[in-house]
FIMARDO-765693 format. One record per residue (C-alpha): residue in one letter; z, x, y. Coordinates in steps of 0.05 Angstrom, whole numbers, plus 5000, padded with zeros to 4 digits. Each point is the difference from the previous one (the first is absolute). Example, Ala and Ser with C-alpha at 12.3 -4.5 7.8 and 13.67 -1.06 7.14 Angstrom:
% residues 2
A,5156,5246,4910
S,4987,5027,5069
This chain:
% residues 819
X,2555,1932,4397
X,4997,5068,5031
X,5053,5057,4989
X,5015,5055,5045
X,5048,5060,5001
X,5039,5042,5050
X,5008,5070,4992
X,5021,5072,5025
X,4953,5049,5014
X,5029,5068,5009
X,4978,5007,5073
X,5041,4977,5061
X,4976,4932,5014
X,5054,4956,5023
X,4982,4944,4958
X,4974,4989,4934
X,4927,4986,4973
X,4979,4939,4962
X,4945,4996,4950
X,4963,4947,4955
X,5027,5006,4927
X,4976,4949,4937
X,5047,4950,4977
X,5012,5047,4936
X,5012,5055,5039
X,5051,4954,5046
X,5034,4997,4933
X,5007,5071,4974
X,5014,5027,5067
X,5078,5013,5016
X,5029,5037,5062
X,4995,5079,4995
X,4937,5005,4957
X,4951,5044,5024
X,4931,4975,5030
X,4936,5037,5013
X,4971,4960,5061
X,4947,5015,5046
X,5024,5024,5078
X,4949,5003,5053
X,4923,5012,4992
X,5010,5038,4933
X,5065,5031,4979
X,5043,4972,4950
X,5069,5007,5001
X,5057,4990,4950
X,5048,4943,5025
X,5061,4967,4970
X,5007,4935,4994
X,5047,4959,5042
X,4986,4927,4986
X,4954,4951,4968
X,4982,4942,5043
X,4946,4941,5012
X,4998,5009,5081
X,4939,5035,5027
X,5006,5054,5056
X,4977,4962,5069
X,4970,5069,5036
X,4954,5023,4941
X,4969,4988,4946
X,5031,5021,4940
X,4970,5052,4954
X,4999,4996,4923
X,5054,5055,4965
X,4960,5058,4966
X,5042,4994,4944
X,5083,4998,4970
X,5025,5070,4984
X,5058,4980,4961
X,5018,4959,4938
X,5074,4991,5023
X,5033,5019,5066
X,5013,5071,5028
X,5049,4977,5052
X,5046,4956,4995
X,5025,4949,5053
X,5069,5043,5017
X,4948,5051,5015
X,4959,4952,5045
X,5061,4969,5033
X,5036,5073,5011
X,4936,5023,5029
X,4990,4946,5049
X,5065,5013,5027
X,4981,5071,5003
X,4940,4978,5035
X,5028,4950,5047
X,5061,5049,5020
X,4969,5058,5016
X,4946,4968,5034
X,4940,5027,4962
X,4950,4945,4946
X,5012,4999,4931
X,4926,5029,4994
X,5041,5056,5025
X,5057,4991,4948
X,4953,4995,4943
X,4963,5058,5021
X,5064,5049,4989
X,5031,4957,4947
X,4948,5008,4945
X,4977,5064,4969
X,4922,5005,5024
X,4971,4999,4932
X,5020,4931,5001
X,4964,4981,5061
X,4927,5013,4972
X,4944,4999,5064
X,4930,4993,4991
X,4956,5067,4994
X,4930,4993,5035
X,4946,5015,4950
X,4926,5017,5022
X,4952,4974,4956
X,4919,5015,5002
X,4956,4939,5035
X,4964,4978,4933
X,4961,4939,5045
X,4974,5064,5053
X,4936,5041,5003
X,5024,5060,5033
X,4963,5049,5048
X,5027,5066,4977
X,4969,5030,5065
X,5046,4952,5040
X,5061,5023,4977
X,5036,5066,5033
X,5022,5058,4967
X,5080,4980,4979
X,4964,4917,4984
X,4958,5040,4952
X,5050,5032,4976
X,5050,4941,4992
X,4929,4959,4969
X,4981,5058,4951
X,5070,4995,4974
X,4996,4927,4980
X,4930,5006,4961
X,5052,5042,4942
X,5071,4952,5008
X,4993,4927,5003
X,5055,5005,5065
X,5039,5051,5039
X,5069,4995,5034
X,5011,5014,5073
X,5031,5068,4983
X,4933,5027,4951
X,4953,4986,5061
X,5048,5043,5042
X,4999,5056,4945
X,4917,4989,4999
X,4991,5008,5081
X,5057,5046,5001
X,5041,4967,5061
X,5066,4965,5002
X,4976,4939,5036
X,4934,4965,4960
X,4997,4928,5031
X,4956,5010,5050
X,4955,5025,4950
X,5019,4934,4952
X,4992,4958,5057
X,4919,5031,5014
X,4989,4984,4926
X,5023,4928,5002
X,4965,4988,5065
X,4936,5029,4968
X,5015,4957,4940
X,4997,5062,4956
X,5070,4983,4973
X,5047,4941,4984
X,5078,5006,5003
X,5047,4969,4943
X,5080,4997,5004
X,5025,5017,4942
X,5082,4992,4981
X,5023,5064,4970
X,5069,5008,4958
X,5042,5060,5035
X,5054,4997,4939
X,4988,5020,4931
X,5044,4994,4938
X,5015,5060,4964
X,4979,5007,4923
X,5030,5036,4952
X,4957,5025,4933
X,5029,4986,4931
X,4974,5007,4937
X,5024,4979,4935
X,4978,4996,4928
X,4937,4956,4985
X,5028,4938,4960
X,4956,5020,4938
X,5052,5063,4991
X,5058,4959,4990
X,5007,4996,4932
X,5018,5069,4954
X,4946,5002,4963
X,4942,5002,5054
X,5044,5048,5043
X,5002,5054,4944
X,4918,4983,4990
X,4993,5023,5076
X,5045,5062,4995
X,4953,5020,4941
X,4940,4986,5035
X,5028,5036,5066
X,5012,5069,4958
X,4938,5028,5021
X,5023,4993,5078
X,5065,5022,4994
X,5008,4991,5080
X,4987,4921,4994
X,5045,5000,4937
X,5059,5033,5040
X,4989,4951,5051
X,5014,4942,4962
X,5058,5032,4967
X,5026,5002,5077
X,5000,4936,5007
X,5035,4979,4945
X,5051,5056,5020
X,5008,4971,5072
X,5010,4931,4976
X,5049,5017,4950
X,5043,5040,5055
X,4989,4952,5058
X,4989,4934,4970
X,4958,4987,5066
X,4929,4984,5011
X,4964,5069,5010
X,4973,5022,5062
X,4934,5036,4992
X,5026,5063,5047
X,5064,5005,4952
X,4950,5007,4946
X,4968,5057,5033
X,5057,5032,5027
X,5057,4992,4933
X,4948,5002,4953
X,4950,5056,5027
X,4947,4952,4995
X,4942,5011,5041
X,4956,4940,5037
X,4938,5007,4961
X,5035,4994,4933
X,5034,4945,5022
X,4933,4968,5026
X,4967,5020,4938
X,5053,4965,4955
X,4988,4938,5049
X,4928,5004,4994
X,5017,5000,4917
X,5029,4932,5015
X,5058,5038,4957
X,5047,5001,5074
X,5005,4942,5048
X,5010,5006,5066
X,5033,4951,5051
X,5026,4997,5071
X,5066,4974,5029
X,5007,4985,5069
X,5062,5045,5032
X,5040,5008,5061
X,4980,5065,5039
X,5075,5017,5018
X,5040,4998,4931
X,5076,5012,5002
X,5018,5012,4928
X,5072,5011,4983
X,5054,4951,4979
X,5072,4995,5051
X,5044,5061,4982
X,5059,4983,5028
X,5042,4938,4988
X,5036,4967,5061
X,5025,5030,5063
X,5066,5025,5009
X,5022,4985,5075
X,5061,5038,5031
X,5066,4961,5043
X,4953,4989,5063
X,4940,4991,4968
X,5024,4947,4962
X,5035,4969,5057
X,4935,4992,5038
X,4965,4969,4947
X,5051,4946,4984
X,5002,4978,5066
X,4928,4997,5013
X,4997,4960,4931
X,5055,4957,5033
X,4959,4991,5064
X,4942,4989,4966
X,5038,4940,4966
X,5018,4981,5059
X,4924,4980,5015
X,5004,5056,5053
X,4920,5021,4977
X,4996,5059,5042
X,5051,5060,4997
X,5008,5072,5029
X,5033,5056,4956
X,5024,5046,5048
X,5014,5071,4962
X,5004,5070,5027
X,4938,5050,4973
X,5009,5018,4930
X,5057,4937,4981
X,4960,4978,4944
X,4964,4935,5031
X,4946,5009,4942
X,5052,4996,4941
X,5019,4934,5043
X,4930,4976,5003
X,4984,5020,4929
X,5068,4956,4974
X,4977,4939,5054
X,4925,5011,4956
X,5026,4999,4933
X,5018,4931,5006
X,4941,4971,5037
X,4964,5042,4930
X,5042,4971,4954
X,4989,4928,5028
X,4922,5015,4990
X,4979,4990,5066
X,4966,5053,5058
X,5032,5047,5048
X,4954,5032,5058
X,5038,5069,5023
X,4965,5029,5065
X,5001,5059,5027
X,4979,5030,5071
X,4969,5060,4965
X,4947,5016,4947
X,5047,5066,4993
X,5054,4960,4981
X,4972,4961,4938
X,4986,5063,4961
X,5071,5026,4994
X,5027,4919,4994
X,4954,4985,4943
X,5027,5051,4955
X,5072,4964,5017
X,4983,4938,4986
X,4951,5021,4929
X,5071,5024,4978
X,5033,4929,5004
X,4942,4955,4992
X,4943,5038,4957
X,4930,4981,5007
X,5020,4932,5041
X,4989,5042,5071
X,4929,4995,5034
X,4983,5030,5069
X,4958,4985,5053
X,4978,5024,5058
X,4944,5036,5038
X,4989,5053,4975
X,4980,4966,4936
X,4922,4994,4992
X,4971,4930,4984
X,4991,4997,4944
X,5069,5015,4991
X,5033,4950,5046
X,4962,4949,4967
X,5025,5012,4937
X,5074,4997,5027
X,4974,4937,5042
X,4985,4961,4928
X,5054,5024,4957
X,5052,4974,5055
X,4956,4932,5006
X,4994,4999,4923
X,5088,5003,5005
X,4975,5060,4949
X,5073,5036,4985
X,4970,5072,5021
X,5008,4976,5074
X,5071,4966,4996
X,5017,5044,5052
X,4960,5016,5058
X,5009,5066,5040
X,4961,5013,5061
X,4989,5016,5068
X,4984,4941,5047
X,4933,4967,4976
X,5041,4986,4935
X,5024,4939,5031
X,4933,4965,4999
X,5003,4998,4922
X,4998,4939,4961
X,5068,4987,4979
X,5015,4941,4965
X,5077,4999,4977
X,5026,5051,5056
X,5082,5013,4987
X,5010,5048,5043
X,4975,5037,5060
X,5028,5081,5017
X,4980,5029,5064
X,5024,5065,5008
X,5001,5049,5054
X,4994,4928,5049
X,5012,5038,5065
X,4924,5037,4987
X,4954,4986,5047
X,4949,5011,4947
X,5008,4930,4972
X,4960,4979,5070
X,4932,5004,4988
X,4958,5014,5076
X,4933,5008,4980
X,4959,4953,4988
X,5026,4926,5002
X,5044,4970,4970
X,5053,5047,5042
X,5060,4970,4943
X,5069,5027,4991
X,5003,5000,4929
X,5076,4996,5005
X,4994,4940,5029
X,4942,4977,4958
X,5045,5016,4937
X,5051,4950,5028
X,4958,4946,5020
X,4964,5004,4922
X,5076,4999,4971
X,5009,4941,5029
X,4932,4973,4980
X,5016,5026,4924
X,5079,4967,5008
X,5023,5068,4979
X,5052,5059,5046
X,4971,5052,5037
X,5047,5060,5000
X,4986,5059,5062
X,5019,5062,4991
X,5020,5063,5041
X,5045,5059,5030
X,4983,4984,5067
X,4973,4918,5002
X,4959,4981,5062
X,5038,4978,5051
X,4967,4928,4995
X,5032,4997,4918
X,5070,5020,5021
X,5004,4948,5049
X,4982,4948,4950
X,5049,5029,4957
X,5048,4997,5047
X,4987,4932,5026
X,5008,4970,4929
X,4919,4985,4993
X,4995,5055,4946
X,5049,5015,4943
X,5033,5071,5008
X,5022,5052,4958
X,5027,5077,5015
X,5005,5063,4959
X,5035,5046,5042
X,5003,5063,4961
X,4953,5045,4956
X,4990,4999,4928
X,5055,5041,4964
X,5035,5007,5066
X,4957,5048,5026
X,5013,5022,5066
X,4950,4978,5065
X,4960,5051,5016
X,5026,5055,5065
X,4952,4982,5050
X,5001,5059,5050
X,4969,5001,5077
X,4965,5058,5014
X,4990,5014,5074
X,4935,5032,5013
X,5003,5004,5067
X,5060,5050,4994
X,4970,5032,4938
X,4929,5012,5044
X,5039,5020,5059
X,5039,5060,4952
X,4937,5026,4964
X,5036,4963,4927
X,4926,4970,4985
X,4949,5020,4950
X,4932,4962,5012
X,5029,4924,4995
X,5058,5020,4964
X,5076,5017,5033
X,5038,5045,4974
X,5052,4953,4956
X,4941,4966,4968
X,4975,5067,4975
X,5072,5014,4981
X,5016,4949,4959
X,4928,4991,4973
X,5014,5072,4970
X,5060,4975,4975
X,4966,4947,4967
X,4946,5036,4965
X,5052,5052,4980
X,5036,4942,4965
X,4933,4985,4959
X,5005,4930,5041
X,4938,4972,5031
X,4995,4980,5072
X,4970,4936,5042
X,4956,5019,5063
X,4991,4939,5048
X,4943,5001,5058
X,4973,4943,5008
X,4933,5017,5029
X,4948,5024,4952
X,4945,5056,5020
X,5005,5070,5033
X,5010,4994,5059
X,4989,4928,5055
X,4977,5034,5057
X,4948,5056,5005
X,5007,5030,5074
X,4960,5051,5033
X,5052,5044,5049
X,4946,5018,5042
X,4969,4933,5018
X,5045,4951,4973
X,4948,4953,4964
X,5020,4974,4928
X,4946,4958,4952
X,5006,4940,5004
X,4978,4953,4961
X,4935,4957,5028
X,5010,4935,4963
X,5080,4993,5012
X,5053,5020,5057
X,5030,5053,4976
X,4993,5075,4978
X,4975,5028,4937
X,5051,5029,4950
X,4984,5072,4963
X,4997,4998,4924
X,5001,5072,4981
X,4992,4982,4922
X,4921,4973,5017
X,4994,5041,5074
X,4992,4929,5032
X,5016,4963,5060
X,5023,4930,4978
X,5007,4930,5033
X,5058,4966,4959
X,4979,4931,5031
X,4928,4998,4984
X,4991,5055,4954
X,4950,5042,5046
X,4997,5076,4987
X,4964,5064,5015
X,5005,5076,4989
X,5050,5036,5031
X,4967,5047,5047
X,5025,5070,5008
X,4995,4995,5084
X,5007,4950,5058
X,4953,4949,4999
X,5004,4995,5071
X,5011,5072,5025
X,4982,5033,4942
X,5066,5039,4998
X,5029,5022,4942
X,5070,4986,5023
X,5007,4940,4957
X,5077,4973,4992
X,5023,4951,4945
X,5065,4963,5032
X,5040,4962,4951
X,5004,4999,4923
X,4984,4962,4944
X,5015,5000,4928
X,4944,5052,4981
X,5035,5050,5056
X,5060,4998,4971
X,4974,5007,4936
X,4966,5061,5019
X,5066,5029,5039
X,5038,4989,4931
X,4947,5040,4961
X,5014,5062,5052
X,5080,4995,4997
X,5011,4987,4929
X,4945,5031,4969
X,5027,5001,4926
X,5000,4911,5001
X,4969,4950,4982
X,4977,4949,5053
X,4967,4929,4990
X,4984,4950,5054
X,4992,4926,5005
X,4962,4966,5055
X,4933,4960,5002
X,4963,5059,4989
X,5024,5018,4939
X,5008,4933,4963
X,4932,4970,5007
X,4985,5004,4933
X,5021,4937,4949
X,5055,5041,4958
X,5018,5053,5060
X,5075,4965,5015
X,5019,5000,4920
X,4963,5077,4998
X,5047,5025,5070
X,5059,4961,4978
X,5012,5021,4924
X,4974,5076,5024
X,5058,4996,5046
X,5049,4962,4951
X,4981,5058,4951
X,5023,5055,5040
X,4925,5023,5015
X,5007,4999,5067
X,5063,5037,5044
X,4991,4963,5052
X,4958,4939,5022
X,4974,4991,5075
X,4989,4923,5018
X,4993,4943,5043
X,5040,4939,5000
X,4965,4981,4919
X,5065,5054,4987
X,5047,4952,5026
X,4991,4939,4959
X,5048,4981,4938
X,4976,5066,4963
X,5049,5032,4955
X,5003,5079,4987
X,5065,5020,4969
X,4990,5076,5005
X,4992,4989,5090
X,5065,5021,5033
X,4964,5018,5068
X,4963,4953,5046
X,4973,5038,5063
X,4978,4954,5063
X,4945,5048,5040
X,5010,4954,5058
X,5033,4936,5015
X,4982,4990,5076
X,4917,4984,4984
X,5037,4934,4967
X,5051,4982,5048
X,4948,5004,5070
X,4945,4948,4973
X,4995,4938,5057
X,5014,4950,4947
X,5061,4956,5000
X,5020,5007,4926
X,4987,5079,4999
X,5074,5019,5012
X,5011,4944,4940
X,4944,5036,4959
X,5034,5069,5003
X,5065,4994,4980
X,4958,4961,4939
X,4953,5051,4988
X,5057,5062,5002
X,5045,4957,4966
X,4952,5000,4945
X,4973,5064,4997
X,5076,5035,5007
X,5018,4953,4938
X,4940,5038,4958
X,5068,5066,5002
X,5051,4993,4943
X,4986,4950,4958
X,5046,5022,4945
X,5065,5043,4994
X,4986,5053,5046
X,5010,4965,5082
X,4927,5007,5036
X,4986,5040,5063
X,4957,4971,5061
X,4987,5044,5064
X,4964,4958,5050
X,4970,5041,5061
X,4996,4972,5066
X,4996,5018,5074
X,5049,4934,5014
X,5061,5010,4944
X,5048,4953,5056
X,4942,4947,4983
X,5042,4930,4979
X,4955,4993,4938
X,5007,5063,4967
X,5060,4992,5015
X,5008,4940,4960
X,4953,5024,4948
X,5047,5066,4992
X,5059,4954,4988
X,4963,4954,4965
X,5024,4935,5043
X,4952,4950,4984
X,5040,4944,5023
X,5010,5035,5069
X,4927,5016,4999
X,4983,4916,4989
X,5052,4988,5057
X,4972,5037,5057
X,4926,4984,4978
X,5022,4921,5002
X,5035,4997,5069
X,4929,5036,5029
X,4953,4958,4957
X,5045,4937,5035
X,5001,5036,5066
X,4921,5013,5005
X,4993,4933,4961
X,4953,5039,4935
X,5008,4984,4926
X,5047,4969,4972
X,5019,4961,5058
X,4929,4979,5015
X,4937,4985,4957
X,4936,5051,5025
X,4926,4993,4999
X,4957,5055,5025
X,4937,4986,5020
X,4949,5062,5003
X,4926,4996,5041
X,4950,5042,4980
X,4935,5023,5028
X,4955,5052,5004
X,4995,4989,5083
X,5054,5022,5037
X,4999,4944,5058
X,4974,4940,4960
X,5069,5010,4961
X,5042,5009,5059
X,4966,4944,5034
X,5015,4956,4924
X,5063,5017,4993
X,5022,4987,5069
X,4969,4930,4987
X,5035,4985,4930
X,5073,5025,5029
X,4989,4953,5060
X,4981,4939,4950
X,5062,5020,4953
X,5038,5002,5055
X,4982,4930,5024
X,5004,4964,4925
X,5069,5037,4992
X,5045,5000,5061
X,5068,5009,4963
X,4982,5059,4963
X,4994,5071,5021
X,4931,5026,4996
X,4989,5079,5011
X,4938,5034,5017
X,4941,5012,4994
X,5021,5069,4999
X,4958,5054,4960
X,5030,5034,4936
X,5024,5074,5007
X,4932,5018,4950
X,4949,4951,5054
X,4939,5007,4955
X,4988,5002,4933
X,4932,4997,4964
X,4963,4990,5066
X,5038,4949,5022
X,5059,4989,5061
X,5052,4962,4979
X,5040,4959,5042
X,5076,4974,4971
X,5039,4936,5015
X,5058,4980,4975
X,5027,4934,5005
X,5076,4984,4985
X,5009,4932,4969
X,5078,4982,4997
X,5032,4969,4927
X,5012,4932,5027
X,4931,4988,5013
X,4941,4981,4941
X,4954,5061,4992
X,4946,4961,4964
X,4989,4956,5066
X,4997,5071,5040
X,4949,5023,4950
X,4958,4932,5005
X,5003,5017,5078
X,4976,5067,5003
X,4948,4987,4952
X,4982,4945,5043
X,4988,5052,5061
X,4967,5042,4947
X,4943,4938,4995
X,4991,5000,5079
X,5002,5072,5002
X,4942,5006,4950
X,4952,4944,5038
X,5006,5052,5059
X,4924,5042,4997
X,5028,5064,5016
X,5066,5005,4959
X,4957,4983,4948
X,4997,5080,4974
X,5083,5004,5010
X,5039,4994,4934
X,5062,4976,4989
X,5048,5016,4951
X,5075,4968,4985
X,5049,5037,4977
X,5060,4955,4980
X,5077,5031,4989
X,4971,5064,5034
X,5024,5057,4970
C-alpha cells in the first residue's frame, strides 16, 4: 500500500504538494513537522506537513521526501487552522503565511555545492581564464559554494561561469541542506571526579606548589562553588578568579579540570519579581471589574477605553496576574518595537523572569530560542511581549490576549503578503484558543468603538489620569498670524520658544513632534525650478544633511548631494519644508547650552537603538528629544511637561479617508506624552488652520464628538465601518499595458458584482514605486453580504485574467480591510 503526504512549502502556491512517504514514515509523521523535500529540477525546500494520506496526486507524479526535520511537531494545529484563516481572509496562500510566520532559520533551503568531475579528462587549454580559475580552485577543496567561486572570479554574478563548467562536464553540482540556527554553548568546568575525596585533593595542592598559578586556580574554584553553589562557568573562572585561559587549558590538559558545555538561551532575563501585586486606584479598579464581569459574561472581546496616562497597564498587569497564576499563556502586542523596551521593565517588576519578547529586531537565532521555550510551555515565556509577528507563536494554553495601542495602523502589515491586521488576527486566535481578547487605547479606531457600542465587544472607561492629574493644555498656535507679524524663528513661533524657555528653565524636558524625518523634502533650484527626483519612484528626493544624501524613502535610492543645479548648474539651491534633522539643527542654534536627541528611522536602525534613545532620554541625558510619530506611542517620561507640535496641517491634508481620524489619534497621543505626574503638561500645536474641527476636538480632547462626526461621513460616503473594503492594486513596469489591465479587471468586477460599489482604477498620489505604476481599486462590499463568496469571485477573474498573454507581466496584489 502506498503512502503519500501533503505539505506547505513556503512559496505562494495556491495549493499544497504531495509526496511519496514509507509506511513507517506514514506513522511518525504528524501535522506541523518539518520536511526537507525536493521542489523543481533541484532545490529542496523545507515544508510542513499538513496531512498523511493513501490518495495519489492525479497531475504528477509524486516525488520521494528528502528527509523529516523534526522528532515532534513545531506547529501546532491552532497554528495551522489560525493561519489558514489568515490565508483564506486576506486572500494571499498559506505558502505565504508560513513564509512570515516562521523564523527563517527554521526553513533550511538547499545550498548548491560544486564538486570536481572525478569521471572527466579535462583539456586545461579548453577552459577560459575565470573556468580555470573556478577548476584550479577545486584541485585544493573537495567542493566550493556558489559565493567562493564569486570571491575566486571576483564578480557578483558566477552562474554563467558554473553553467560553462557543467556544460563542459568539468564540474558536477550537489544540493546540500544547511542548518541557519545554532544553539548556544556555554563552557563549564568542574573538578575531575578523582579529586573528590580529602585526601587526593591535598595530594594535588602539594603537587601544584611548584605552579603556584594552577594551584590558585583550583583554590578558585572551590571558592566560587562555595559562594554560588552553581555550576561554574569557565569565563567566571577567568574573570572572579584572575584565571587566565591557558592555565585553565593546562589544568584540563592535566585531566586534573573537566570541562563541559550547557546549552543556553542567547537573551537571559535574570532577576526574580520585585514587587508583589498591583494596587489599582477608584477608576482603575472600576474598569477592571467590569471587564472581568463582561468577560464572564462570555463577551470574549473587550475595549478599555482610558484617557493617556490612566494607568491601562496596572489594569492589564492585574487582568495578567491571574491568567499567571492559573499557569497558562498571555500574548501582549504591541504596535512598536519602541514600546517593549520601557514595558518589559514593568512587567520584570510583577512577574520576574516569566516575560519573553519577540519581535524583529531579534536575530535568529534568537527568535528561535523564544519560538521553543514558548512550544516547550517552558515558564521563561509565560508571557509573551511583542510587536506583531508575536502572534504567529506556538501557544498552547493561551489565557489571555492584550492589544494595546489598537487604533495603530502599525498592527497592518503592507509589505509583502499576508497584508493581516494583527488586531484582528489577535481576535480571531482568541477565539481559536477559547480565551478574551482585551483592546486597548486613548483614542480606539473608529471600527472598535462601534463594536463597543453596538454590544459586540465588552466596554470599559477610565476617564481621568492617574493621581488626578490634570489633561494636558493643548494650545493652537496660528502661524499664519505669527508669519504675517515677523513672531517666527526658523520653524518655531514665538510662544513655542517662550514656553520651551520656560521649560528648560524649570530643569523639565521637552517633546518635539515632526513627523517627517530628513533635512529637508524638496531640494529646489530658484533659478530653473528643477528638484531630483528620484528615477525608480514618483516622487522627489529628501536631503539628509547627517550623510550629505539625497534619499528615496520608498525604495531606498540615494546619491550625494551636489553643491549646484543639476540642471542649470546654479548654485541657487532651496530646501522647502523640514524634517526632523532641520529642526534638530534649528534647536542646536537657539538653545545652544541643551541637550538634543532624536528618534526617527535613521537613528534606530541598530538592534538596542530604541532602549539606548529611550533610557538616555528617561535619564535626563537629553533636554529635549526631536521625533516622529515612534514619540507618540504609550511611552512614559515623567520629567516631560512640554509637548511641541512643529506642524499639524502636513497630517490633516493627506487624500485618505481615515486621515482626519488618524490625527486627532496621533496628537492625541503625542500631547498625552506632557504631564504625566503632579505638575499639569503643556502642548502648543502650530498650524496655519487653528478653526480646523479636529484640532479643535483634539484641543478639547472630545473623542466622542470626534467618533460622531467621523461615523455620520464614513455612513454618508458609505467607507469603513459601514462597509467592508478590498483594494485591489495593478502593477507594472509599462505604463499602457496596466492602464489597458486595469481597465479590463474593473469592467469584469464590475460585471461579477453589480450591487457593490467599485471605484477606480485610479492611480495613487505616489504612481510609481520601484519601477513600477500602480493602479488602485477599491471595491466596497456591504455587511449583509458573504465576503468569502466575493473573494472566491475575484479570484475567479484573477484565473481568466492570468490565461490573458499580455497581462501575463501585470501583478496583482489584495489588500483586505485597507488601511
Amino acid at each position: 500500500m502506498e503512502y503519500f503526504v501533503d505539505v506547505v512549502l513556503p512559496i505562494p502556491l495556491a495549493r499544497f504538494f504531495t509526496y511519496r512517504i514509507s509506511e513507517q514514515e506514514s506513522d511518525f509523521l504528524k501535522p506541523g513537522m518539518r520536511i526537507a523535500v525536493p521542489f523543481g529540477k533541484s532545490k529542496i525546500y523545507t515544508a510542513l506537513c499538513h496531512q498523511v494520506h493513501q490518495n495519489p496526486p492525479e497531475a504528477y507524479e509524486a516525488k520521494e521526501i528528502h528527509q523529516i526535520l523534526d522528532d515532534v511537531p513545531l506547529v501546532n494545529a491552532i497554528q495551522l487552522k489560525h493561519w489558514q484563516w489568515i490565508a483564506d481572509y486576506y486572500m494571499c496562500t498559506l505558502g505565504e503565511v508560513v513564509r512570515s510566520a516562521l523564523p527563517s532559520a527554521f526553513l533550511l533551503e538547499s545550498e548548491t555545492l560544486i564538486l570536481p568531475n572525478k569521471n572527466q579528462e579535462v583539456d586545461e587549454a579548453d577552459l577560459r581564464d575565470d573556468e580555470f580559475l573556478v577548476f584550479e580552485a577545486l584541485q585544493h577543496q573537495e567542493s566550493l559554494k556558489i559565493d567562493d567561486i564569486c570571491q575566486i572570479i571576483d564578480r557578483k554574478n558566477a552562474l554563467p561561469v558554473v553553467n560553462r563548467l557543467l556544460s563542459k562536464q568539468v564540474v558536477v553540482q550537489k544540493e546540500e541542506l544547511y542548518e541557519q540556527y545554532k544553539p548556544k554553548r556555554v563552557r563549564f568546568v568542574k573538578l575531575s571526579g578523582i579529586y573528590q575525596n580529602e585526601e587526593k585533593l591535598q595530594e594535588l595542592l602539594d603537587g601544584l606548589t611548584r605552579a603556584p598559578k594552577q594551584s590558585h586556580a583550583v583554590l578558585s574554584l572551590f571558592q566560587l562553588q562555595a559562594e554560588t553553589k552553581k555550576p561554574i562557568k569557565s569565563s567566571s573562572l577567568e574573570k572572579e578568579g584572575n584565571v587566565s585561559k591557558a592555565v585553565i587549558k593546562s589544568l584540563i590538559d592535566k585531566q586534573v579540570f573537566e570541562q563541559y558545555y550547557l546549552q543556553r538561551d542567547r537573551v537571559e532575563h535574570h532577576g526574580e519579581a520585585t514587587k508583589e501585586g498591583i494596587e489599582l486606584n477608584r477608576p482603575q479598579q472600576e474598569a477592571h471589574d467590569s471587564l472581568q464581569l463582561q468577560f464572564s459574561s462570555k463577551k470574549r472581546v473587550a475595549l478599555l477605553h482610558g484617557v493617556t496616562s490612566s494607568g491601562k497597564t496596572e489594569v492589564y498587569i492585574k487582568l495578567l496576574q491571574r491568567v499567571v497564576d492559573e499557569g497558562k499563556q498571555a500574548l501582549y502586542l504591541l504596535p512598536e518595537i519602541a514600546l517593549t523596551s520601557q514595558l518589559i521593565n514593568r512587567l520584570r517588576d510583577y512577574f520576574g523572569n516569566k516575560v519573553s519578547v519577540y519581535h524583529s529586531k531579534y536575530n535568529l537565532n534568537e527568535r528561535v530560542e523564544v519560538w521553543n521555550n514558548v512550544l516547550q510551555q517552558k515558564e521563561k515565556a509565560q508571557i509573551i511581549i511583542g510587536a506583531r509577528s508575536a502572534l504567529f507563536l506556538p501557544y498552547s494554553d493561551l489565557g489571555l490576549i492584550v492589544v494595546d495601542e489598537e487604533h495603530d495602523q502599525s498592527f497592518k502589515q503592507f509589505d509583502p503578503a499576508p497584508r493581516y491586521h494583527a488586531r484582528d488576527a489577535a481576535i480571531v486566535l482568541s477565539q481559536y484558543h477559547d480565551c478574551h481578547c482585551l483592546l486597548g487605547s486613548a483614542t480606539p479606531s473608529i471600527e472598535s468603538m462601534k463594536n463597543a457600542k453596538t454590544g459586540k465587544y465588552g466596554h470599559a472607561e477610565i476617564n481621568e489620569r492617574f493621581g488626578k492629574v490634570l489633561m494636558p493644555d493643548i494650545e493652537l498656535v496660528d502661524l499664519k498670524e505669527a508669519t504675517k507679524r515677523k513672531k517666527m524663528k526658523g520653524h518655531f513661533s514665538e510662544r513655542l520658544l517662550e514656553e520651551m524657555t520656560e521649560t528648560l528653565n524649570a530643569g523639565e524636558q521637552i517633546i518635539l513632534f515632526q513627523n517627517r524625518r530628513g533635512f529637508a523634502p524638496i531640494v529646489e533650484c530658484t533659478t530653473c525650478g528643477h528638484s531630483p527626483q528620484c528615477p525608480n519612484c514618483d516622487v522627489s528626493l529628501t536631503y539628509h544633511r547627517y550623510k550629505n544624501q539625497l534619499r528615496c524613502h520608498y525604495c531606498g535610492y540615494h546619491m550625494v548631494s551636489e553643491a549646484s543645479c543639476m540642471a542649470c548648474g546654479s548654485f541657487t539651491l532651496d530646501k522647502k519644508g523640514f524634517g526632523t534633522e532641520q529642526v534638530q539643527e534649528e534647536l542646536v542654534t537657539l538653545f545652544p547650552d541643551t541637550r538634543v536627541g532624536r528618534m526617527d528611522l535613521d537613528t534606530t536602525r541598530g538592534k538596542h537603538a530604541y532602549e539606548k534613545i529611550i533610557s538616555a532620554f528617561e535619564q535626563q541625558e537629553f533636554d529635549i528629544l526631536v521625533g516622529t510619530q515612534m514619540v507618540t506611542k504609550g511611552l512614559d517620561f515623567r520629567n516631560v511637561s512640554l509637548v511641541g507640535i512643529m506642524n499639524a496641517d502636513t497630517l490633516l491634508n493627506f487624500p485618505d479617508y481615515r486621515s482626519h481620524e488618524r490625527s486627532f489619534q496621533l496628537l492625541t497621543q503625542v500631547a498625552g506624552r506632557a504631564g504625566r505626574t503632579k505638575k499639569r503638561g503643556k502642548v502648543l500645536v502650530q498650524t496655519y488652520n487653528p478653526y480646523h474641527r479636529i484640532l479643535q476636538q483634539v484641543s478639547t480632547n472630545d473623542y466622542t464628538e470626534m467618533f460622531e462626526n467621523q461615523l455620520y461621513e464614513r455612513e454618508h460616503f458609505k467607507y469603513p465601518p459601514v462597509v467592508r473594503v478590498i483594494k485591489v492594486t495593478l502593477k507594472d513596469k509599462d505604463f499602457n499595458k496596466l492602464n489597458e489591465a486595469s481597465e479590463w479587471f474593473a469592467e469584469a468586477l464590475k460585471n461579477l458584482l453589480p450591487q457593490e460599489r467599485i471605484l477606480g482604477p485610479e492611480y495613487p498620489p505616489v504612481a510609481r514605486i520601484r519601477r513600477y505604476y500602480l493602479k488602485n481599486i477599491l471595491i466596497k462590499i456591504n455587511l449583509s453580504r458573504s465576503p468569502s463568496k466575493i473573494k472566491k469571485g475575484i479570484k475567479r477573474i484573477e484565473k481568466t485574467f492570468n490565461a490573458i498573454s499580455q497581462y501575463k507581466s501585470v501583478r496583482l496584489v489584495y489588500n483586505v480591510d485597507h488601511i
